[in-house]
N, C-alpha and C positions, 0 to 999 in steps of 0.2 A: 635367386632368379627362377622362383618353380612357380608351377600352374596353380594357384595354392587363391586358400579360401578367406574372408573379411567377415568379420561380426561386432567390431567396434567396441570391443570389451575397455576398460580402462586400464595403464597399465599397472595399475596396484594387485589383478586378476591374476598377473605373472606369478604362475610360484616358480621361480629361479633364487637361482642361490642369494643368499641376505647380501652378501659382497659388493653383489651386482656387477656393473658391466664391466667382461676383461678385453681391453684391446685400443686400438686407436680411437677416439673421440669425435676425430674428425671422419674417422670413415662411419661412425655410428650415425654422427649428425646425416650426412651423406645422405644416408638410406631414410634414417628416418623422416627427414623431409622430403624423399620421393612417395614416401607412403603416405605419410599426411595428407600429400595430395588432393589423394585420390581417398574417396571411401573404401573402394575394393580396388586394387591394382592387379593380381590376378583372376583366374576365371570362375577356383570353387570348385576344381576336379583334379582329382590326384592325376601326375605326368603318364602319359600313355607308355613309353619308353619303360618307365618304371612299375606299371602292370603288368605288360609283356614279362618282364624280365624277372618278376618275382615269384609269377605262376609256378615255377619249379621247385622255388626252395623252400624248404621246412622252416616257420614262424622261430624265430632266436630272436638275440637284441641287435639291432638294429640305430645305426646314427644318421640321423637325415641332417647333411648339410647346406645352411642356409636355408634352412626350412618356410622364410616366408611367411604367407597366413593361413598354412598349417595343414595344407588339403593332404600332404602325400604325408606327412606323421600321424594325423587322425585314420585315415584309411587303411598306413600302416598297423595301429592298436585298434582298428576293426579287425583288422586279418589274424590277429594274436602276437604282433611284435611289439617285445617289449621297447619302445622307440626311446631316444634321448634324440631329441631335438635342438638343432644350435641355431643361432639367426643372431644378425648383430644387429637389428631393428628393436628397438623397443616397441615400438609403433606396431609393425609385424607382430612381435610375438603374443603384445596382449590378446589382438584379434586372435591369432590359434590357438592361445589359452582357452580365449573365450568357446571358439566352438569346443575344443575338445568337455570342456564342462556341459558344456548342453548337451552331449553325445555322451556322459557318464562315464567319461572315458580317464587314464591315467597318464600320461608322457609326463617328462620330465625335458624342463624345458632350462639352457645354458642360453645366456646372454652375452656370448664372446665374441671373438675373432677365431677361427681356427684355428691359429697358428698360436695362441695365446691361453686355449682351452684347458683347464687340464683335465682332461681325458684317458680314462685309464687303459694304457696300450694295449695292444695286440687283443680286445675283449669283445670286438664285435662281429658278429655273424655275417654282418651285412652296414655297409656301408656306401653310404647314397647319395652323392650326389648330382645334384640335377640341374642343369644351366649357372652351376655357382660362380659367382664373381669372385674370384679369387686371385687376389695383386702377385705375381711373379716375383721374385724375387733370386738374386745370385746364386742362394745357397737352398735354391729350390725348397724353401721351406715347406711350401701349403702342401706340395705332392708328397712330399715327406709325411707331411703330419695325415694324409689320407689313407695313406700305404700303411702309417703305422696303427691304424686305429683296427686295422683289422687281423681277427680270430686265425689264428692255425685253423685252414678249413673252411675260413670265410670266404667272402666274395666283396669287391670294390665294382661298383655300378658308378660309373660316371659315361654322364650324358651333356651332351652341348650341340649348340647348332654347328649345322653342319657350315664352311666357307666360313665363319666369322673370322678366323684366325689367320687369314691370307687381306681381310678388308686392310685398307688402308686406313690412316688416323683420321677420325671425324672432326668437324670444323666446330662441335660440340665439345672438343676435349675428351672424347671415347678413342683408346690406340691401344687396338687389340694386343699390341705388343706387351703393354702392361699386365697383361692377364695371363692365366693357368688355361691351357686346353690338354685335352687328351691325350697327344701325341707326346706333351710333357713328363706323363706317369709313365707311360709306355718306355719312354727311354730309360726310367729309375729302375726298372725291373730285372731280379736276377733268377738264376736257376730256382728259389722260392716259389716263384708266382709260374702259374699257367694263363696264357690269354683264352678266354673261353669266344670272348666275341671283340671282334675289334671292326666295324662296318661300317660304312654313311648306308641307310635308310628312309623312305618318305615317313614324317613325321606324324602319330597320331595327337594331333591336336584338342582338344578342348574349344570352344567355340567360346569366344570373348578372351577378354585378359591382356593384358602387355603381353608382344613377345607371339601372339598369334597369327600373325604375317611369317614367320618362318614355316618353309616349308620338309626339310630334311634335317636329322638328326645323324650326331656320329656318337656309337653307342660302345663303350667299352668296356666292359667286361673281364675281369681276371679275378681267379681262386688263388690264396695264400697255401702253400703247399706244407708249410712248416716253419 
């Protein structure tokens, strides 16, 4: 669910693992029939939330979750991160394949579910996600799996609109209940972690895209200590 970019590549363009897709089928179909949609379903600009926030740190590797059509993983390996991108789109990912090749660019692109990924623990500098749709579940998996992805010394950047998590169930079958917010990592966290930012914020937006009606973000921020 990030601000992210469309070029219509086909998905054979995917270099992901031969295996192919790890995770539920029905949440892949899900997505990828919201992307088929649309030609471009985001805007084609990396998340504002996620410039601000990166200004400071020194290029390492880097996991963009739910990465969409690519705009904040391609931006990210303009900047010098080495990214691993995950997106349980096929749809999505061909497109951010697609641009990151016309950009000469390298990311490494997983075609999973987070929670399904395997991902090799505690190895990332920075870990990113951005408006991710991530299903809640009892034994708090997804927060788990984002907490664990990150470096003795890294940083976890999770960002989401601000108010969604208070909405009531939509008559669409959207019930925020179902979903992973901020406040949920927040809770998992032990003497490990430091909160470096934990805030609601006006939102710098991108002009177009799904998702550009929100006007405020809650921006989260925490360093792995060890």
């Amino acid at each position: 669910m990030t601000d992210n970019i469309a070029t219509g590549s086909p998905a054979s363009d995917i270099p992901s693992p031969a295996d192919g897709y790890v995770g539920d089928p029905a949440v892949r179909a899900e997505w990828d029939n919201r992307y088929a949609d649309r030609e471009q379903l985001w805007s084609g600009r990396p998340n504002g939330a996620l410039v601000a926030e990166v200004a400071g740190l020194v290029p390492g590797r880097v996991l963009d979750v739910g990465c969409g059509e690519g705009a904040d993983a391609v931006w990210l390996a303009h900047g010098g991160w080495d990214v691993t991108a995950l997106e349980v789109s096929g749809v999505a990912l061909a497109r951010a394949a697609g641009h990151a090749r016309d950009a000469g660019l390298i990311v490494q692109w997983v075609h999973a579910e987070l929670t399904e990924a395997a991902l090799p623990p505690a190895s990332f500098d920075l870990v990113s996600a951005q408006y991710p749709a991530l299903l809640r579940t009892a034994d708090a998996a997804a927060e788990r799996a984002l907490l664990a992805a990150v470096a003795p010394g890294g940083v976890l950047l999770l960002v989401h609109h601000a108010g969604m998590d208070t909405q009531p169930a939509h008559e669409s079958g959207f019930d925020p209940a179902d979903y992973v917010w901020p406040s949920m990592v927040t809770e998992l966290l032990d003497d490990d972690w430091e909160i470096e930012v934990d805030e609601q914020r006006p939102r710098v937006a991108p002009d177009g895209g799904a998702g550009a009606h929100h006007t405020d973000d809650v921006v989260l921020r925490v360093r792995r200590l060890r």
